[in-house]
Kinemage of the C-alpha trace (Angstrom):
@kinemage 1
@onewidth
@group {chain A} dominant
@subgroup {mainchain}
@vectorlist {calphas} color= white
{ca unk a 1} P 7.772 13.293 1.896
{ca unk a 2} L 7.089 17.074 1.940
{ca unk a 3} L 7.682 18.541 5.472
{ca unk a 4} L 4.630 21.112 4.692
{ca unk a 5} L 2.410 17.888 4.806
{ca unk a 6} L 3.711 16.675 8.022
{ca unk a 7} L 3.212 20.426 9.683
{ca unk a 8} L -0.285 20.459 8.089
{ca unk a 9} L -1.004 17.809 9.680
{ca unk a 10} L 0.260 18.538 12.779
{ca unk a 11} L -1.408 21.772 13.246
{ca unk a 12} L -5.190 19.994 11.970
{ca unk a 13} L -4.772 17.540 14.758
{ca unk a 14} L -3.896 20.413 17.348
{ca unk a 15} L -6.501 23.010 15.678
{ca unk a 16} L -9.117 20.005 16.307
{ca unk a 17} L -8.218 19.566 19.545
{ca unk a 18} L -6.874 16.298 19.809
{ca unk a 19} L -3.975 14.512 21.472
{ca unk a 20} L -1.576 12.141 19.533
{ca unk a 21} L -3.590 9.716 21.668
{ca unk a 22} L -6.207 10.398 20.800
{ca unk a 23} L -5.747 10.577 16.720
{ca unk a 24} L -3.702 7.233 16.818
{ca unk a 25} L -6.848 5.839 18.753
{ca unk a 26} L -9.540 7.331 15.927
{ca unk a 27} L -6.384 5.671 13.164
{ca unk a 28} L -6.219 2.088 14.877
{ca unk a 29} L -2.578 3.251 15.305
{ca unk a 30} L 0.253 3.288 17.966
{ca unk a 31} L 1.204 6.974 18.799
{ca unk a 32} L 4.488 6.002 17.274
{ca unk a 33} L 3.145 5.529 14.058
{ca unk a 34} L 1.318 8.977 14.209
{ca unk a 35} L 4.292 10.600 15.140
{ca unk a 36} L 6.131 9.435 11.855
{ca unk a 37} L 3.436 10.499 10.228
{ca unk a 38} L 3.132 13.911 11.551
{ca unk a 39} L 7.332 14.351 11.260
{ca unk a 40} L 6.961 13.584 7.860
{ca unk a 41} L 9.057 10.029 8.179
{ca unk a 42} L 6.176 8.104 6.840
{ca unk a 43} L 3.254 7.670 3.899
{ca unk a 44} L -0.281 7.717 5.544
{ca unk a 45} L -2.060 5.162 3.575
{ca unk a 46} L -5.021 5.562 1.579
{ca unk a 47} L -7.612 4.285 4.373
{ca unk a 48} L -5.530 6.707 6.681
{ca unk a 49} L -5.778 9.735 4.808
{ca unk a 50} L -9.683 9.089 4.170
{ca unk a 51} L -10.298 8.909 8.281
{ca unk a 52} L -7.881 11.429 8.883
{ca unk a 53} L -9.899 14.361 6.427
{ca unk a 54} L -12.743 13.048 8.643
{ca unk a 55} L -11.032 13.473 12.202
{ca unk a 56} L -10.246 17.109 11.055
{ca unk a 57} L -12.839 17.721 8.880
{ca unk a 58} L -10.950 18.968 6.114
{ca unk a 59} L -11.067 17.821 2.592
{ca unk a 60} L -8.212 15.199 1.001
{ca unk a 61} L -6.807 17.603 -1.509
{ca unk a 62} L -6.614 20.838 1.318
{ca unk a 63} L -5.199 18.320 4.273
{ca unk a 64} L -2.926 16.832 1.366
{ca unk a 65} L -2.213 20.253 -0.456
{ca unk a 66} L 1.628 19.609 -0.574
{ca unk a 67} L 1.633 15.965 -2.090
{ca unk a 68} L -0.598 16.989 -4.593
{ca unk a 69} L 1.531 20.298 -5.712
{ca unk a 70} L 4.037 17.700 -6.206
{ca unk a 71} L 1.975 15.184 -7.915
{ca unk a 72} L 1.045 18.200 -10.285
{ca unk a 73} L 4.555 19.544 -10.748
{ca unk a 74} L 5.778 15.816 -11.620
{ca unk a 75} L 3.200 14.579 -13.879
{ca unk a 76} L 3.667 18.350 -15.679
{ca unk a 77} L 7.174 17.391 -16.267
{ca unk a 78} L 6.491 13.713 -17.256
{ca unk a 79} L 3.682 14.856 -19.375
{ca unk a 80} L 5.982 17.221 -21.623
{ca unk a 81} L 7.934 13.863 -22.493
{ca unk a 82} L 5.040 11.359 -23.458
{ca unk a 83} L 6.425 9.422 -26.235
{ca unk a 84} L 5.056 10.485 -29.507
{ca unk a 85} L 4.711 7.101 -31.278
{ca unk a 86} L 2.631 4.659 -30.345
{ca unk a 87} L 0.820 1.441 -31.825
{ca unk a 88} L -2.576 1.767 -32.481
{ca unk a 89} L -5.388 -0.144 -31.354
{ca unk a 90} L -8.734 0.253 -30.492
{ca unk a 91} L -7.601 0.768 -26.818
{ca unk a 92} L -5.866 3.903 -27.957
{ca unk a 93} L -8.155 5.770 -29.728
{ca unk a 94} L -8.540 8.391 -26.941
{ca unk a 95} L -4.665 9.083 -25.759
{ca unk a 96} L -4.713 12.416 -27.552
{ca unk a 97} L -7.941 13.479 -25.843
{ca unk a 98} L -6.736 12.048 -22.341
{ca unk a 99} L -2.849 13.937 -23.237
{ca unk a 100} L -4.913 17.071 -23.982
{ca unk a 101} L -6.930 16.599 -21.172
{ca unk a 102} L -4.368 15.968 -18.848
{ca unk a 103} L -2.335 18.916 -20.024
{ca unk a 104} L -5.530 21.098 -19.367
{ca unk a 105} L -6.005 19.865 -16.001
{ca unk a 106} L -2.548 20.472 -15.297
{ca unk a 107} L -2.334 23.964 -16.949
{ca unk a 108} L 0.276 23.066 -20.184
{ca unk a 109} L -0.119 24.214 -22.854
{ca unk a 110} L -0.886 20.566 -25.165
{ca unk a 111} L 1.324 21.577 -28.278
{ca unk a 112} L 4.355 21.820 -25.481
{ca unk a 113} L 4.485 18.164 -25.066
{ca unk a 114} L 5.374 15.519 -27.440
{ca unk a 115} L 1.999 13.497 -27.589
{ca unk a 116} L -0.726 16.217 -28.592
């Protein structure tokens, strides 16, 4: 896990104020658990990460900033690869859209990858 999130985290909890104690409290965790999450050693989960933008009121993607860069940076790599046969069906109608999409979303250019 990216050692940006864990200081990010870190720092919201001590910009807001609040003790280890009192985070893992607000989580319904032990102030162990924080602490691997703030070092970097652990995943918060999904309901963790929801109370935890509350606690600091922050928003997911600024207090997660660093796992999404490399979210982005992996599904740019994974998206220049996309296989470029496929079966059709009526399920698949709109993988070029989605690809193109996708590509957008992630700044690529779509005729770089091997789907679009």
């Amino acid at each position: 896990m990216s050692t940006e999130f864990a200081l990010d985290l870190r720092l919201a909890r001590r910009k807001s104020g609040f003790s280890q104690r009192d985070t893992a409290h607000l989580l319904a965790l032990n102030r162990s658990k924080l602490s691997l999450l703030e070092t970097g050693l652990r995943l918060p989960s999904l309901v963790q990460i929801c109370t935890l933008s509350l606690i600091y009121g922050r928003s997911f993607e600024s207090l997660f900033a660093a796992i999404m860069d490399e979210a982005r940076s992996s599904l740019r790599q994974r998206i220049l690869s996309m296989p470029t046969t496929t079966r059709t069906y009526a399920g698949s109608l709109n993988r070029e859209h989605s690809i193109e999409r996708l590509a957008r979303s992630l700044a690529v250019e779509p005729d770089d990858h091997g789907g679009a």
